[in-house]
Wavefront OBJ file of the C-alpha trace (Angstrom):
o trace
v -16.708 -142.756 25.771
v -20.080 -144.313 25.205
v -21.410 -141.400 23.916
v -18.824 -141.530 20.953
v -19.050 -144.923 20.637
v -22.683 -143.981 20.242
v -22.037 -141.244 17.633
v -19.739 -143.191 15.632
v -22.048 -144.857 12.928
v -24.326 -141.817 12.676
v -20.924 -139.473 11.792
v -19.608 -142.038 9.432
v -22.871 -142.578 7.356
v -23.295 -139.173 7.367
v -19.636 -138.701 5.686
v -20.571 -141.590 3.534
v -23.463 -140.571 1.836
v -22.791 -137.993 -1.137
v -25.400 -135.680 -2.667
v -25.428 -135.853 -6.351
v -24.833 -131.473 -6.611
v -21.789 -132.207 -4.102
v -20.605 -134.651 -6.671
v -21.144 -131.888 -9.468
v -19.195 -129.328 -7.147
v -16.528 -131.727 -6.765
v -15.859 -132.296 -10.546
v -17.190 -129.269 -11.829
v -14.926 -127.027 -14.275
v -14.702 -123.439 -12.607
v -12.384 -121.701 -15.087
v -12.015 -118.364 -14.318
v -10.176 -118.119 -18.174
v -13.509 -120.180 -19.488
v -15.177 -118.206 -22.614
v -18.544 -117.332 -21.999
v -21.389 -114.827 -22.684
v -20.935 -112.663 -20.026
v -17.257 -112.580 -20.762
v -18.041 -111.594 -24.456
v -20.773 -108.765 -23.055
v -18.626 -107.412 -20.531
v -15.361 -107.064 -22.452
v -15.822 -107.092 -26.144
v -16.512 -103.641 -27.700
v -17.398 -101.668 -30.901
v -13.406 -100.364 -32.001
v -11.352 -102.626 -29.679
v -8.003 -103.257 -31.369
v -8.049 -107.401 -32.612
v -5.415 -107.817 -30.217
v -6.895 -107.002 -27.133
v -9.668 -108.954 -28.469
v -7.083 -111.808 -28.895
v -5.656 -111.208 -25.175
v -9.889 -110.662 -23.807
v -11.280 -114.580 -25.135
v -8.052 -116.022 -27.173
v -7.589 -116.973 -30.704
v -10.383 -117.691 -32.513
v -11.125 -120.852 -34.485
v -11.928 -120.025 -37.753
v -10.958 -116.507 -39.576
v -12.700 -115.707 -42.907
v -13.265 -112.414 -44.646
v -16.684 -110.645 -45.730
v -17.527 -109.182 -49.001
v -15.190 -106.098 -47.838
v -12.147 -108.179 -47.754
v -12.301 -107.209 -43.998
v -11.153 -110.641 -41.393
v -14.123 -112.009 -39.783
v -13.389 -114.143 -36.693
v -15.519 -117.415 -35.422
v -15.199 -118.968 -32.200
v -16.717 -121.789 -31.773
v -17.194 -123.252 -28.482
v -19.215 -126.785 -27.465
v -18.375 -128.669 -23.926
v -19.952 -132.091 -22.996
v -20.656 -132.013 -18.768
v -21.448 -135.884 -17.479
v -21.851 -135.961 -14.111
v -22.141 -139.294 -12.125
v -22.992 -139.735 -8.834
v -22.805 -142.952 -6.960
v -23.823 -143.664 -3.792
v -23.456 -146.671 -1.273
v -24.780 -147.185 2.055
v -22.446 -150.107 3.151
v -21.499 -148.460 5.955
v -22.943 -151.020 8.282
v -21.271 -153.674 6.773
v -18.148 -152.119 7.443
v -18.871 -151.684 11.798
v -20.786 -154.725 11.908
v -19.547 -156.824 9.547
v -21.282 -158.978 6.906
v -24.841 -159.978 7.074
v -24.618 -163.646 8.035
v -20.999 -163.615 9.711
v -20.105 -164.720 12.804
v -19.951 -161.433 14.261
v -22.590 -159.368 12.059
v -25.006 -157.766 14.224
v -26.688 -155.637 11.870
v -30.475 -156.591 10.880
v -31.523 -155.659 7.632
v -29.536 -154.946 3.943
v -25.674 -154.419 4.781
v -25.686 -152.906 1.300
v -27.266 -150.434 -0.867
v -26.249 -148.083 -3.863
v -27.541 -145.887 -6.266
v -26.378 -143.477 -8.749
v -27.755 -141.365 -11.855
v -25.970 -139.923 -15.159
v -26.826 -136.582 -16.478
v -25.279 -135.573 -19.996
v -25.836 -132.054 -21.120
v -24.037 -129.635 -23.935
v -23.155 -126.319 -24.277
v -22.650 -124.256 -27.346
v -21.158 -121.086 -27.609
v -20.657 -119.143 -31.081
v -18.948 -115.490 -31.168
v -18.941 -113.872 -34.433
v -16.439 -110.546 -34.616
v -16.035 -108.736 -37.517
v -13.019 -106.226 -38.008
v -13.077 -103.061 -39.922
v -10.301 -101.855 -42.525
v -7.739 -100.780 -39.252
v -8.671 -103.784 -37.623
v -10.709 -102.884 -35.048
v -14.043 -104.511 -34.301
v -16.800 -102.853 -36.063
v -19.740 -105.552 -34.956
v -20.189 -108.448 -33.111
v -22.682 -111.326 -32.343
v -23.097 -114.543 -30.242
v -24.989 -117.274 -29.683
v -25.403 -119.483 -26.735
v -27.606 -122.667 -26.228
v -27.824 -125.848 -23.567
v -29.501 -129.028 -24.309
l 1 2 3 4 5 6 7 8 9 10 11 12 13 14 15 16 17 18 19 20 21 22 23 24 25 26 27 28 29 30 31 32 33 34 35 36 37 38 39 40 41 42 43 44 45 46 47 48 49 50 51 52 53 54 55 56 57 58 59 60 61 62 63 64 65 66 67 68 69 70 71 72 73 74 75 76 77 78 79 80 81 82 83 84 85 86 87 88 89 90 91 92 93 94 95 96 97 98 99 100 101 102 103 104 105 106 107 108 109 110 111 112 113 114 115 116 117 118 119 120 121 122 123 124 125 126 127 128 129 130 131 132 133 134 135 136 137 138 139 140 141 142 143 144 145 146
């Protein structure tokens, strides 16, 4: 019994404390339907019908014509990730209680936090173009991060 009595503040301030990438994990979007280069490499295709193209990365946002009178199709992706971590080591507080109480025992700060922000974007820009049957005679992307 002492023994877990022992182990009981080192467990809980190691539950407690929160890396800033198991934050990320937490909140992170894993879309397996998500639109992305490797999606675009690994399914799009010189002659795919439009509508498998349609049923491959969805509807696109813009559709134009060229010079041919042929349908041009622009997606036109951009996502915003903010992560925030936060973490607080007022775990002693909590067993102890209070700094200063009548029944804190802990010596030292009962409480401490920190966090950090990150903001980041991601762009993602297909161009298809269709040929008279409307199939897709060329494609093109373009991907950046800042």
């Amino acid at each position: 019994m002492n023994k877990l009595i022992a182990l009981l503040p080192a467990a809980l301030l190691a539950v407690a404390c929160t890396t800033a990438p198991q934050h990320r994990a937490d909140v992170q979007d894993n879309s397996s339907d998500r639109v992305t280069v490797g999606v675009v490499q690994k399914d799009i295709y010189i002659g795919m019908p439009g509508s498998e193209v349609v049923a491959s990365i969805g509807s696109p946002n813009v559709v134009t014509s060229n010079e041919d009178r042929n349908e041009v199709w622009v997606y036109d992706k951009l996502a915003t990730d903010v992560i925030h971590s936060k973490s607080s080591s007022g775990i002693w507080g909590v067993i102890f209680g209070p700094i200063g109480s009548a029944g804190g025992a802990v010596a030292g700060t009962a409480r401490q936090s920190s966090g950090a922000t990150s903001t980041s974007q991601r762009t993602l820009t297909i161009v298809i173009r269709f040929d008279a049957e409307h199939r897709v005679s060329d494609f093109s992307y373009h991907a950046s991060r800042f």
